[in-house]
N, C-alpha and C positions, 0 to 999 in steps of 0.2 A: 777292291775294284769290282767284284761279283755283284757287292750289298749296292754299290753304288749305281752300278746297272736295273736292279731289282728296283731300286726305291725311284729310277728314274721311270722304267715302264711302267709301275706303277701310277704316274700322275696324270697321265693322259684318262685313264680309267677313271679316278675320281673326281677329274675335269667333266668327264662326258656325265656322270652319273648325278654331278652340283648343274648343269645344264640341263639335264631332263629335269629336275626336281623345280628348278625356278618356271619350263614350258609348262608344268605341270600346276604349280601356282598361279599362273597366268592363266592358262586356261580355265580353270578353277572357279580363277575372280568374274573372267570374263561368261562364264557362265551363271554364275550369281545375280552379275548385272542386269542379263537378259533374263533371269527369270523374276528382277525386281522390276522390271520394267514390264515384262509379261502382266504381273500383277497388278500392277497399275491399269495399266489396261485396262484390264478383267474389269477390275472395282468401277471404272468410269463407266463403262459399256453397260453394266449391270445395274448402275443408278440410275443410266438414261431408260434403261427399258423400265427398272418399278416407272418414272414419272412418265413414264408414255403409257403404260397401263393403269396408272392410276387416272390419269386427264382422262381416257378414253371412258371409263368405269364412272368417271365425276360427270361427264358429260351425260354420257346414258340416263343415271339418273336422273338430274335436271331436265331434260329431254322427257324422259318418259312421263315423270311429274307433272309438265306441261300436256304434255298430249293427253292427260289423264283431265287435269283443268277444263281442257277447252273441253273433251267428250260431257264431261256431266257439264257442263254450262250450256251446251247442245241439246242433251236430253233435255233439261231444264224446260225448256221452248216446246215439249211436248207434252208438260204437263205431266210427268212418270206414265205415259202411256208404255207400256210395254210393246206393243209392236212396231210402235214407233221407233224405241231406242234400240231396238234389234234394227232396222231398217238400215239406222245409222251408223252405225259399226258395220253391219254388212257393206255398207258401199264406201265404208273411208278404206275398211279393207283391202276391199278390190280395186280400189285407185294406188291406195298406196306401195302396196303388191307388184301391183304393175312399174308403178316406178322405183321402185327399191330392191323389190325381191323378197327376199325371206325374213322374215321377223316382223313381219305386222299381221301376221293371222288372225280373225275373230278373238281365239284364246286368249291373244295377247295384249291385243287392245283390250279386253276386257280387266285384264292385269294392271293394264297403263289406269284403265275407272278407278280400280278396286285401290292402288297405289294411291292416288289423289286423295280417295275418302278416307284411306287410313291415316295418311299424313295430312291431311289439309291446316292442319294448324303451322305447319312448319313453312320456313322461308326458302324459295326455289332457290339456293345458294347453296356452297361448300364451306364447313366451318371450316377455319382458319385455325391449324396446330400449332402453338410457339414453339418453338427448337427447343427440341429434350424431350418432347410430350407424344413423338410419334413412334418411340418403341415399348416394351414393357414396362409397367410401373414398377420399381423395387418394392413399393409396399404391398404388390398384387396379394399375395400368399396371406397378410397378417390377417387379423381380427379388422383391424382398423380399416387395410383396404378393403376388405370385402364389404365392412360394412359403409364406406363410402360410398361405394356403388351402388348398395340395396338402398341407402336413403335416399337419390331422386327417384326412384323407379316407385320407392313405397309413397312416398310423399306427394301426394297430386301439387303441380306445379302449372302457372300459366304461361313460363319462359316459353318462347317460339325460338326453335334449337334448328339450323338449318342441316344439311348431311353428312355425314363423315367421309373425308377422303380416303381413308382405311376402307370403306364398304363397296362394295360395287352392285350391281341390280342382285346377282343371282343372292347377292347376302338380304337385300330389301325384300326380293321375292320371298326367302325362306321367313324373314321377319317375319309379313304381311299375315302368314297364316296363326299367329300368336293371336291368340283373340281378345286378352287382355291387356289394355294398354300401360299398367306399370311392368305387368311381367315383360312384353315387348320392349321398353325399353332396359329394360336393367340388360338384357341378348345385346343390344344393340352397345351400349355402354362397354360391355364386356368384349364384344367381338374386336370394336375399334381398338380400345384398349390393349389386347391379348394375341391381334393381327388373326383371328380367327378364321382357317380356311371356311369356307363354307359347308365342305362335309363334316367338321366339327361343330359351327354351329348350330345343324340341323340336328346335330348327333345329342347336342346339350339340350336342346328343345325337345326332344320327344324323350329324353333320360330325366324330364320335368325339376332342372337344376333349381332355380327360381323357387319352388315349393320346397325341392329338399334346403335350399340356404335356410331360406323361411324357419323351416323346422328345426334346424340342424343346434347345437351348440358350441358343437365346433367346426366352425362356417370356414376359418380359414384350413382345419384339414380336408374337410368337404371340396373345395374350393382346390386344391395342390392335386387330390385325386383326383375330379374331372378332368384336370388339364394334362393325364398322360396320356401319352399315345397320341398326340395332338398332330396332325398334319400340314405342314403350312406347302402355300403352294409358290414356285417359283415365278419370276414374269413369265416365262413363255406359257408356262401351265396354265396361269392366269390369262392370257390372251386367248389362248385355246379355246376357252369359255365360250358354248356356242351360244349365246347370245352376245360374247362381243364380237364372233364373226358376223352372225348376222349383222347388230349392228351396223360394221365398216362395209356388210357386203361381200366378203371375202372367202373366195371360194373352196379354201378348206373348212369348212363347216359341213359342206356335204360329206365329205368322207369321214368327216367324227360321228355328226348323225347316225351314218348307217352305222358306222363301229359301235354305238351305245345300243343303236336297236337290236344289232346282232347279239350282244350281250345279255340284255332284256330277256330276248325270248329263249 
């Protein structure tokens, strides 16, 4: 009679304890769900921001390439008189200024010229990437892909190549200052390629990578060490970009400005 009392009060206990165990699976799954669905999310949210900073960056360019167009076909009309084509950049400035705000400074329009004459061969378009071709190449590292890449950059070519959607101005700006134009493109080549932040590709251009492949023998270890420590940047960091505020006009730009000047000095 005792055992049988025992073995009775015992099943309420391991009632209640087969009850917490299933609230406990339950809640479990249900928190699984919500952070699959979180994730989801995430990934959507973060696709639409790269292709809004990508457009906005595609644009600039093509934008700026144009206003570079029209300036020297302006000067044109003065014969390269030099005070003349100061005259004219001083006052598209101060029009434009007026109506935009920040990002059309002398300097800069001067950048939009300098951009035309270094690109003038190419087509004011966005090349077009087939699906598969917008993240790293698996052959990046070999012998082979490097020297894929070294061969249009060596090889003078009369293809007209329009922009890369991978690039955005501050990467054409850091281009621009390449003076050669195969070693310019073989940067350019590699940046799209490789998603190259911009402090990277400035970093490869004055570590003169181009002359070391050149030399190198072995190009694809050459090639694996450049690429550590590489920094890539997120969308947001990527919008931050004060010239894609100015750009849009957008008034956090002033307070990065001053943040970069305080740093500077």
């Amino acid at each position: 009679m005792v055992q049988k009392l025992k073995k009775k009060s015992q099943t309420p206990g391991l009632e209640r304890g087969s009850s917490l165990v299933n609230v406990s699976h339950h809640v479990s799954a249900g928190h699984n769900q919500s952070r699959a669905l979180f994730d989801r999310v995430v990934a959507i949210l973060e696709q639409a921001r790269c292709s809004v900073v990508r457009s906005v960056n595609s644009n600039m360019v093509i934008a700026y390439w144009l206003i570079g167009r029209e300036i020297i076909q302006e000067l044109q009309k003065g014969r390269n008189r030099a005070e003349y084509g100061e005259k004219v950049i001083e006052d598209l400035s101060a029009k434009l200024t007026q109506r935009y705000g920040k990002g059309f400074s002398i300097t800069n329009l001067r950048y939009f010229r300098t951009f035309f004459q270094v690109y003038a061969d190419r087509a004011p378009e966005i090349r077009h990437m087939p699906c598969g071709e917008s993240g790293v190449s698996e052959i990046r590292h070999t012998s082979r892909g490097v020297l894929a890449d070294l061969s249009p950059a060596v090889e003078t070519t009369g293809r007209i190549r329009g922009f890369s959607p991978n690039l955005g101005w501050s990467h054409y700006r850091a281009l621009m200052k390449v003076e050669h134009r195969n070693e310019r493109l073989f940067y350019e080549i590699e940046a799209e390629k490789e998603v190259w932040s911009v402090a990277h590709l400035e970093h490869q251009i004055h570590s003169l990578l181009f002359a070391r492949l050149l030399k190198s023998r072995n190009k694809a270890g050459l090639m694996e060490l450049s690429l550590q420590g590489q920094i890539l940047q997120n969308p947001m960091d990527a919008i931050k970009d004060l010239y894609v505020l100015d750009f849009l006009n957008l008034p956090e730009g002033d307070l990065l400005r001053e943040q970069h000047q305080g740093v500077v000095r």
